[in-house]
TORPA-4810 file (N, C-alpha, C, O; in nm, 3 decimals):
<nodes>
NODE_1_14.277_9.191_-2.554_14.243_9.140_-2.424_14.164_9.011_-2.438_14.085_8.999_-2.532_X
NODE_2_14.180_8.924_-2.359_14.141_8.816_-2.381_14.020_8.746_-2.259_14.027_8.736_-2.136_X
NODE_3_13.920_8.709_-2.352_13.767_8.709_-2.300_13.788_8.622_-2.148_13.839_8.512_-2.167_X
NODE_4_13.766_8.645_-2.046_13.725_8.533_-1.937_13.585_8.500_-1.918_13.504_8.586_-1.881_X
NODE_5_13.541_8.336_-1.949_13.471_8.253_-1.989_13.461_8.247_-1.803_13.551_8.253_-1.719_X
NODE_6_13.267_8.230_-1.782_13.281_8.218_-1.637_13.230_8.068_-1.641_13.159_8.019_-1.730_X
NODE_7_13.272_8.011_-1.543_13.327_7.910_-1.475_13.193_7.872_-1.370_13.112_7.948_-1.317_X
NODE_8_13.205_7.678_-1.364_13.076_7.698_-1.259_13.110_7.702_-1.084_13.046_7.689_-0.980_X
NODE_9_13.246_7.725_-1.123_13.300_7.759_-0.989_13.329_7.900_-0.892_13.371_7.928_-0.780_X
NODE_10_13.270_7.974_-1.029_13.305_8.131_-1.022_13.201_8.169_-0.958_13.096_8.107_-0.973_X
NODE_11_13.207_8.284_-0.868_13.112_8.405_-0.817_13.227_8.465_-0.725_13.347_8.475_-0.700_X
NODE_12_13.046_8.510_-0.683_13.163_8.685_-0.597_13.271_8.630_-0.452_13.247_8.536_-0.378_X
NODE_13_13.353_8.696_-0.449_13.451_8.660_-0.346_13.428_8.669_-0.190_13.408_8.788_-0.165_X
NODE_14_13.423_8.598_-0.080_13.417_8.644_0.045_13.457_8.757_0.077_13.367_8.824_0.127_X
NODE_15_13.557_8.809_0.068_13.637_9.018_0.094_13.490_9.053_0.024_13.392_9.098_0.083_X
NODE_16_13.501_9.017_-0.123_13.408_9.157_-0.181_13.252_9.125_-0.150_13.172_9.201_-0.204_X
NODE_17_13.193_9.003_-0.055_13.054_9.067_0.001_13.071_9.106_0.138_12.988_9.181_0.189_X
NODE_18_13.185_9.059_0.213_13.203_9.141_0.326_13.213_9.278_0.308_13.141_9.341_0.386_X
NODE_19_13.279_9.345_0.232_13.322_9.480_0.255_13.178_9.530_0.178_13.114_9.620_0.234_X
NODE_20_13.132_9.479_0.066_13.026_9.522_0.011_12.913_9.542_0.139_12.875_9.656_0.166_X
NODE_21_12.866_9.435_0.209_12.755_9.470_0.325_12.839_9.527_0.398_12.771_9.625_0.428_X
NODE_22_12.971_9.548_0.469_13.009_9.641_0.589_12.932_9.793_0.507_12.846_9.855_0.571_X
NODE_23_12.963_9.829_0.401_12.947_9.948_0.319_12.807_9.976_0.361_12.783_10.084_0.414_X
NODE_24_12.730_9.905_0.348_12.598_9.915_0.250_12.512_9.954_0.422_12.409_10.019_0.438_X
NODE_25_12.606_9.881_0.540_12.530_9.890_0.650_12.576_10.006_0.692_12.497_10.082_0.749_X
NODE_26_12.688_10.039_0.676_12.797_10.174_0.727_12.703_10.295_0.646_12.673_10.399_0.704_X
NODE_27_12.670_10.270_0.531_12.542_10.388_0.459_12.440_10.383_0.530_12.410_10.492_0.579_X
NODE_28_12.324_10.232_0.576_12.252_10.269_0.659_12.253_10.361_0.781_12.173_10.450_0.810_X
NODE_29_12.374_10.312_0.853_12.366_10.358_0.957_12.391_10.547_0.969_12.343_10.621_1.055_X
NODE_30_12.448_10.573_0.894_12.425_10.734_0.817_12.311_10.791_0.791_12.282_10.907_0.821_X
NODE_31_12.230_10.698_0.724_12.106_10.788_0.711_12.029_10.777_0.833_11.960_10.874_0.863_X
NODE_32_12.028_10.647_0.928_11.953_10.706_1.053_12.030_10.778_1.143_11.972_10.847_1.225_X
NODE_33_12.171_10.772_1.141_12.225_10.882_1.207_12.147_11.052_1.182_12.097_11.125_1.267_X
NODE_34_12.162_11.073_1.034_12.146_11.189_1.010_11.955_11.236_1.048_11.908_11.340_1.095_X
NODE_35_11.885_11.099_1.001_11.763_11.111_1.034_11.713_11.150_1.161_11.610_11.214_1.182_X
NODE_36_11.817_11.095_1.267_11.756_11.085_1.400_11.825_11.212_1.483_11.778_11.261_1.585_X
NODE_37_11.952_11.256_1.414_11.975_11.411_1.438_11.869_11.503_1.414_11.840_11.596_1.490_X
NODE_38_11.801_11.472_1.290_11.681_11.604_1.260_11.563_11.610_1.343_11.508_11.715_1.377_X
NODE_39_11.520_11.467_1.380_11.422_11.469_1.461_11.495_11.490_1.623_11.409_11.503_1.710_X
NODE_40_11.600_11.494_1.659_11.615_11.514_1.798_11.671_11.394_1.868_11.600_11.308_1.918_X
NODE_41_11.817_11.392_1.869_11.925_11.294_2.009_11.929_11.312_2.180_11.974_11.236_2.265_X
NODE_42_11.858_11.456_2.191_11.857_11.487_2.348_11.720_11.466_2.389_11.624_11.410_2.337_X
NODE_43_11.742_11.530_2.502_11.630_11.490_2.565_11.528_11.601_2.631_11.572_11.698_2.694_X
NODE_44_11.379_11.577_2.611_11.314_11.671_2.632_11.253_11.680_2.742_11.309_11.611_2.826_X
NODE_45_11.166_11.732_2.780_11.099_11.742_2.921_11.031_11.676_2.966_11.010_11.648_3.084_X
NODE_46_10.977_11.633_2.849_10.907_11.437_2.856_10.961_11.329_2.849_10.893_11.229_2.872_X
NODE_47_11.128_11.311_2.808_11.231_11.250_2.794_11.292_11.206_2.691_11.287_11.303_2.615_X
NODE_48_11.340_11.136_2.645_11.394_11.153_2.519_11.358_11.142_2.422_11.283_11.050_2.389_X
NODE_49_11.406_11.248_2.332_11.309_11.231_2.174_11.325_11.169_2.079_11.418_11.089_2.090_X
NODE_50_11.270_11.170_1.972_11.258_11.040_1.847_11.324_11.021_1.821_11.316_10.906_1.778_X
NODE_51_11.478_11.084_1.799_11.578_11.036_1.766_11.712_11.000_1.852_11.827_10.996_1.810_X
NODE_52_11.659_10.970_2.007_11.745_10.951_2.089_11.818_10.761_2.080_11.926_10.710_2.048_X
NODE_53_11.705_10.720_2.122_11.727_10.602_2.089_11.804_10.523_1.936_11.904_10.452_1.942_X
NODE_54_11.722_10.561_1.794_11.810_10.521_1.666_11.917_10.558_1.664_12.009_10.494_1.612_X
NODE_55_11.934_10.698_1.734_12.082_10.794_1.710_12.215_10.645_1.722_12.302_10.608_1.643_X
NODE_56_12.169_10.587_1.875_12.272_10.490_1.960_12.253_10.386_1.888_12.349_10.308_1.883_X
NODE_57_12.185_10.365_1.845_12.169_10.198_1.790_12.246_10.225_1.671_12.341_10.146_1.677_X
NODE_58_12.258_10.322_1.523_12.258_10.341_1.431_12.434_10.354_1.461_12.491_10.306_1.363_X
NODE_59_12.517_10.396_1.545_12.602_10.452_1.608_12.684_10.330_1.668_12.801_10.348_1.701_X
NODE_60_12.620_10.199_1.684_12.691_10.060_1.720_12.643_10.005_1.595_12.703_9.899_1.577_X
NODE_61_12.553_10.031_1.489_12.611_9.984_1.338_12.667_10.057_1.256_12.640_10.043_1.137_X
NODE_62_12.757_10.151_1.297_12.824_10.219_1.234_12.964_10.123_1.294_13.013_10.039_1.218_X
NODE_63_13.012_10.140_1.412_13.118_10.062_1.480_13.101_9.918_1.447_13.204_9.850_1.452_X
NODE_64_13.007_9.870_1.419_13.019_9.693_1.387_13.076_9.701_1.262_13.175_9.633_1.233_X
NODE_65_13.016_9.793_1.170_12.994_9.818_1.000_13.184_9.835_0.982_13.251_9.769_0.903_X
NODE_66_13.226_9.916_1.055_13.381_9.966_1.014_13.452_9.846_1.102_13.553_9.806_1.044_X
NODE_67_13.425_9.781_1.221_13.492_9.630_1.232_13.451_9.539_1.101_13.537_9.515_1.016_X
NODE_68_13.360_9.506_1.093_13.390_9.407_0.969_13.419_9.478_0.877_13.320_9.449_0.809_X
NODE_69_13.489_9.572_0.796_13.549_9.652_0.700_13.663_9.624_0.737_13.723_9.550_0.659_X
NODE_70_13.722_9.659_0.837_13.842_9.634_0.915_13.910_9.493_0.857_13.999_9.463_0.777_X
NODE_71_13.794_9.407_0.962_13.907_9.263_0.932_13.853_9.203_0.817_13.921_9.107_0.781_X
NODE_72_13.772_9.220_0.761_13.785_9.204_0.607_13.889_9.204_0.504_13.945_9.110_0.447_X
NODE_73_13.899_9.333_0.492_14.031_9.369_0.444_14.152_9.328_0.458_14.239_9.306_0.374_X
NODE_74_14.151_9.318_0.593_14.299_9.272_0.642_14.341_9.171_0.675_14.460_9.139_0.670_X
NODE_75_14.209_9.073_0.731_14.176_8.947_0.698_14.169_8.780_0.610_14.229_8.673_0.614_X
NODE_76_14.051_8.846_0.533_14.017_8.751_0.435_14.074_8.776_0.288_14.078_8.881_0.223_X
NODE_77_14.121_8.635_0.253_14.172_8.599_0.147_14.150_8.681_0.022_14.059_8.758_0.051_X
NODE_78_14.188_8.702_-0.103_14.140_8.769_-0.205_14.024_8.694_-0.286_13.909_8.732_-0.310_X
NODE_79_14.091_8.577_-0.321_14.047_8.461_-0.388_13.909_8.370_-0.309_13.825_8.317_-0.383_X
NODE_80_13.897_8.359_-0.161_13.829_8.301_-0.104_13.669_8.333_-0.167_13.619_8.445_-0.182_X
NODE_81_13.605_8.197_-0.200_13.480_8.243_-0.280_13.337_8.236_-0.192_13.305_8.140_-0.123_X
NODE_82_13.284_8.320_-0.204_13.142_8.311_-0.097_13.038_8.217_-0.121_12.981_8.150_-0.035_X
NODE_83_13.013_8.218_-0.272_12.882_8.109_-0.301_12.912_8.134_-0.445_12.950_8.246_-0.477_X
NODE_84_12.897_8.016_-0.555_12.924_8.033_-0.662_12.803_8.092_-0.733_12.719_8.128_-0.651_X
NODE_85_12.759_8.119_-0.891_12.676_8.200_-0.918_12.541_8.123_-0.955_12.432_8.177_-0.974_X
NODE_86_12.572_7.966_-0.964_12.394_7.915_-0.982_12.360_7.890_-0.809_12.251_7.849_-0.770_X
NODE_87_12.475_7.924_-0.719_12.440_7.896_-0.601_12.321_8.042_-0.549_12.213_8.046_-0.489_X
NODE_88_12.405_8.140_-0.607_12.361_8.286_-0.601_12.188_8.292_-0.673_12.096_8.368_-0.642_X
NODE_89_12.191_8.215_-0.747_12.040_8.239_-0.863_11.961_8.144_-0.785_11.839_8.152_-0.803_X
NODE_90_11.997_8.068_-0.716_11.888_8.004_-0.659_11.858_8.077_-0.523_11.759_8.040_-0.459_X
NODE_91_11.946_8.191_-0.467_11.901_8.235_-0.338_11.828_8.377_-0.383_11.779_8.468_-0.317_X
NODE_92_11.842_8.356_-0.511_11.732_8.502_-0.585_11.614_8.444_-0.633_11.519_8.518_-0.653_X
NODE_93_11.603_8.324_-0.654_11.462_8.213_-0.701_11.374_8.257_-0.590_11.253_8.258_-0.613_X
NODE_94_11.424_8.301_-0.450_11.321_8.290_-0.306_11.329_8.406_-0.310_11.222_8.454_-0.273_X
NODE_95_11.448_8.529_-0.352_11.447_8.696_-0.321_11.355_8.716_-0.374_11.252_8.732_-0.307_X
NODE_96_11.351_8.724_-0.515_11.200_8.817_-0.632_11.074_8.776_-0.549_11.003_8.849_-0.480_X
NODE_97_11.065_8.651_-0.572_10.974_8.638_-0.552_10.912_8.652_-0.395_10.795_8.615_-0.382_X
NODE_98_10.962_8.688_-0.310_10.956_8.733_-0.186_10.930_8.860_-0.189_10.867_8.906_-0.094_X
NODE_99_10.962_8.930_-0.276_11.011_9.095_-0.212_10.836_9.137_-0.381_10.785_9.245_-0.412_X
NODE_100_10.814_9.025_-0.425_10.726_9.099_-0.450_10.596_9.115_-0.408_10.519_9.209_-0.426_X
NODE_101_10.578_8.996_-0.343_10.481_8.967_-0.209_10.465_9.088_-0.148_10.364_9.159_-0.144_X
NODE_102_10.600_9.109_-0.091_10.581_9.222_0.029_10.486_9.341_-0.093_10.369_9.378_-0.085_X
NODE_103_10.579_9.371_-0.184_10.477_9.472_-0.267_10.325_9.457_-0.319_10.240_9.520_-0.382_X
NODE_104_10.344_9.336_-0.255_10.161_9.318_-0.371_10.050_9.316_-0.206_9.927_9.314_-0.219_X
NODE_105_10.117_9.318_-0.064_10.054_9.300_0.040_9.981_9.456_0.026_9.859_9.449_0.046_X
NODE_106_10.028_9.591_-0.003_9.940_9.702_0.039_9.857_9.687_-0.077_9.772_9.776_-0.075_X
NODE_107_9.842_9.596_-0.201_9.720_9.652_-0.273_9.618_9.532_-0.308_9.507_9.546_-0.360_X
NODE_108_9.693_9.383_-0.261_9.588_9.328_-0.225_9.569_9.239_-0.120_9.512_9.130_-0.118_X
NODE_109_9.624_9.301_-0.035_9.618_9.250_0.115_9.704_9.097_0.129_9.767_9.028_0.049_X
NODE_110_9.679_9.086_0.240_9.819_8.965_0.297_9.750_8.826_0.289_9.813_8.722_0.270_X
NODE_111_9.628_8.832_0.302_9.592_8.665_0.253_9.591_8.642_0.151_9.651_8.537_0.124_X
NODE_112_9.531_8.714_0.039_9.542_8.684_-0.083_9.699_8.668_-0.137_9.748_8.570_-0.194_X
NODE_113_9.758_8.787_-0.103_9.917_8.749_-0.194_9.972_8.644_-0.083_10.068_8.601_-0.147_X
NODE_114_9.976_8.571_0.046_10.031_8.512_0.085_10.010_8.382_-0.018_10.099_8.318_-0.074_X
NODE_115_9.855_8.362_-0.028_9.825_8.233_-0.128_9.878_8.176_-0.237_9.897_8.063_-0.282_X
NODE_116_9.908_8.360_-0.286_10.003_8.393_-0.425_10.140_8.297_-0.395_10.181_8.210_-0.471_X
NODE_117_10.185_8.325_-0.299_10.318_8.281_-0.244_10.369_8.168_-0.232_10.476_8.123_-0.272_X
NODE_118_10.251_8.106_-0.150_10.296_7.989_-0.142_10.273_7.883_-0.185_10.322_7.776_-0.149_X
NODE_119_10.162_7.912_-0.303_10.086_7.852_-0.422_10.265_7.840_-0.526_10.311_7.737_-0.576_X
NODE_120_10.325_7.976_-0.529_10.398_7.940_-0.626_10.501_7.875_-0.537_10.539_7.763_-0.573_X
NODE_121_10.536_7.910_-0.461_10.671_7.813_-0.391_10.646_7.669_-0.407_10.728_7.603_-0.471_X
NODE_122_10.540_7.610_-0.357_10.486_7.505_-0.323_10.535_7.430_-0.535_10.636_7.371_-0.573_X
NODE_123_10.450_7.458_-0.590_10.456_7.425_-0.761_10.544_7.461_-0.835_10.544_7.433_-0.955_X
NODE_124_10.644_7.536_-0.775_10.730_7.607_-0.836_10.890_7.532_-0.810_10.966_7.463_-0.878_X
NODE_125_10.892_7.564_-0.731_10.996_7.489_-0.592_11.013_7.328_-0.603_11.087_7.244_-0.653_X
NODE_126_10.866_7.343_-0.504_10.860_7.228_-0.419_10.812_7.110_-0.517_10.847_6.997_-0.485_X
NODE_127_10.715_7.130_-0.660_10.694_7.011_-0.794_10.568_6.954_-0.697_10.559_6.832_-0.711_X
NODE_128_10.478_7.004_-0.612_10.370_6.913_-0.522_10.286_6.947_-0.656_10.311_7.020_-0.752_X
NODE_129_10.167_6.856_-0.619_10.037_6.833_-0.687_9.976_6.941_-0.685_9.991_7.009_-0.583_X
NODE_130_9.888_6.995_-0.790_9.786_7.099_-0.745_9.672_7.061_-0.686_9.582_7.145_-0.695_X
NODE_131_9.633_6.913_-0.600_9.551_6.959_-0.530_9.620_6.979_-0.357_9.555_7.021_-0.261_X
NODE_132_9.744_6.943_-0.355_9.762_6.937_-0.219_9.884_7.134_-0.260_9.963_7.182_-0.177_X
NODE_133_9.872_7.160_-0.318_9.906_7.315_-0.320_9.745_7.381_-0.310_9.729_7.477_-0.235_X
NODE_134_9.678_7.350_-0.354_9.574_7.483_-0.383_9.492_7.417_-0.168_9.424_7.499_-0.107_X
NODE_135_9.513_7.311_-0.120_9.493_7.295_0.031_9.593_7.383_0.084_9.576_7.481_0.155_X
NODE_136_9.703_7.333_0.038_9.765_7.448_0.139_9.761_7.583_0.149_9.767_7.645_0.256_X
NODE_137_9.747_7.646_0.008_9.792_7.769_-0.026_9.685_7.860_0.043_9.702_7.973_0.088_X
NODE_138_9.535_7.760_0.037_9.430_7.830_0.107_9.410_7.820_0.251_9.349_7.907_0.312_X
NODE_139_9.461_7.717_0.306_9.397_7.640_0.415_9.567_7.767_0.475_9.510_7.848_0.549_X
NODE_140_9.652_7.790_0.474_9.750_7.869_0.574_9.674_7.988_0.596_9.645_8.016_0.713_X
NODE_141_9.641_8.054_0.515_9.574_8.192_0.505_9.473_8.215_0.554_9.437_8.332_0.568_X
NODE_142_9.381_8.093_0.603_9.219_8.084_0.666_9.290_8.086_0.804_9.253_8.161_0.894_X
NODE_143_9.409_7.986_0.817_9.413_7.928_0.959_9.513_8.111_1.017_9.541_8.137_1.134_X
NODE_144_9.530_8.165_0.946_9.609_8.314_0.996_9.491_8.428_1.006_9.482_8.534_1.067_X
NODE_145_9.413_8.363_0.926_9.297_8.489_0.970_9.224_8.446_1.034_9.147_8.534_1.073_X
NODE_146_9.192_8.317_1.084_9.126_8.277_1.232_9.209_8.309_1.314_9.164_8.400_1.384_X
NODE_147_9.316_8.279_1.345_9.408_8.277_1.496_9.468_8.479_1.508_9.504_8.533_1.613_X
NODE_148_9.458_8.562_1.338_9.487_8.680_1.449_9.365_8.742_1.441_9.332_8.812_1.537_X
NODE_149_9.290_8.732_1.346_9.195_8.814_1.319_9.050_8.799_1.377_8.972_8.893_1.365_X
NODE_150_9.001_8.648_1.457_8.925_8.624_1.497_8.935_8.595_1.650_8.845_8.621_1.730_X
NODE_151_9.100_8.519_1.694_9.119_8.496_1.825_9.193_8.595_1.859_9.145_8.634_1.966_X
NODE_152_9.331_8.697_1.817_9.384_8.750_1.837_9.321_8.921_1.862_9.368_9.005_1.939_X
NODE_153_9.234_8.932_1.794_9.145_9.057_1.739_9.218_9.128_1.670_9.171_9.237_1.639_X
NODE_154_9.366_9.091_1.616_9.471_9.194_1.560_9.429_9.194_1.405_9.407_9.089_1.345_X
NODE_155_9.420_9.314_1.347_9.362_9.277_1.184_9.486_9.281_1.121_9.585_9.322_1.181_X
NODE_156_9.490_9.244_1.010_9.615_9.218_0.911_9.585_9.318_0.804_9.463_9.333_0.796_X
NODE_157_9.662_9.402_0.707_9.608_9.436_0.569_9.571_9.350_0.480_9.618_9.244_0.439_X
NODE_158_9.442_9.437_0.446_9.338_9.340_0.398_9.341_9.426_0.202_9.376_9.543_0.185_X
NODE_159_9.308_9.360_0.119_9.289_9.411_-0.017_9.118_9.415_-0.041_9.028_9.402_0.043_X
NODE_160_9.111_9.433_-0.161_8.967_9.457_-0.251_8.932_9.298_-0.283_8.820_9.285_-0.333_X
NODE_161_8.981_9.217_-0.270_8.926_9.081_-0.237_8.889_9.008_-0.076_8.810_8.915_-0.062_X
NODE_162_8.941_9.055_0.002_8.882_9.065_0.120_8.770_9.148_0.181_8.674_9.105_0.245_X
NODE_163_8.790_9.235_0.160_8.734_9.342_0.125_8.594_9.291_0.099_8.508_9.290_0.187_X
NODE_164_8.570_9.240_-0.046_8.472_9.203_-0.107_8.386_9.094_-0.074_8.265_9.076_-0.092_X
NODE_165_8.509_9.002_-0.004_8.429_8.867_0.057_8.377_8.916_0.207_8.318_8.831_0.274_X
NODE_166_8.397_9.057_0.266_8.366_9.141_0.355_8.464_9.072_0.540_8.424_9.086_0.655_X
NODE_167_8.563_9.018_0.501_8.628_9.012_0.584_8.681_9.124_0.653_8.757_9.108_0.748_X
</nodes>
């Protein structure tokens, strides 16, 4: 069998991320189906219960999920290409590092890892100076905890560095 060498024209195909997300939403919508069956689709004496509302919503992404499965399939090209694969690595350059934010917000709160964030986007990314990154990176996070936390009264999760500076 003979090796195929990838190409900088190569990645995944339009059909196969359509049908891949119709799937992936057609599974979501299953588990809040099934979720919102256990907690309750009818309605109670107080009116409808926790699972009345997701039941229907979960139930028109189930019907969207099997239309785009539908004309996917029957649709779109085999060959038609969605985004090639350094196109793909650069829209994962912003995923990781996004999705680990969200994880680092319950243990050290949202100003600090926001700083994290956009300290690295900013130097990472964007090639700015470190003194006009370490202004920004601080100066967004002051101006979000004045406007919800001081004008808004809404608190944000806070970590053991907030915490400590007794915010």
């Amino acid at each position: 069998m003979a090796k195929r060498s990838l190409k900088a024209t190569d990645g995944p195909s339009h059909r196969g991320v359509e049908v891949g997300v119709a799937i992936a939403m057609a599974a979501f919508a299953g588990i809040v189906i099934y979720g919102s069956i256990k907690a309750g689709i009818n309605w109670g004496a107080e009116g409808p219960r926790a699972g009345f509302f997701p039941f229907y919503i979960a139930l028109f992404i189930l019907l969207a999920s099997a239309v785009n499965l539908f004309t996917a399939l029957i649709d779109l090209p085999r060959d038609k290409l969605f985004a090639e694969w350094g196109q793909m690595l650069r829209v994962l350059w912003v995923v990781i590092p996004t999705a680990i934010y969200v994880a680092l917000i319950p243990n050290i709160g949202i100003y600090f890892a926001s700083a994290l964030l956009i300290a690295l986007f900013m130097k990472w990314l964007g090639k700015y100076q470190w003194h006009i990154v370490a202004l920004v990176a601080a100066g967004v996070p002051l101006g979000t905890f004045l406007v919800f936390e001081k004008w808004f009264l809404v608190p944000l999760p806070k970590g053991p560095v907030e915490n400590w500076l007794g915010f």
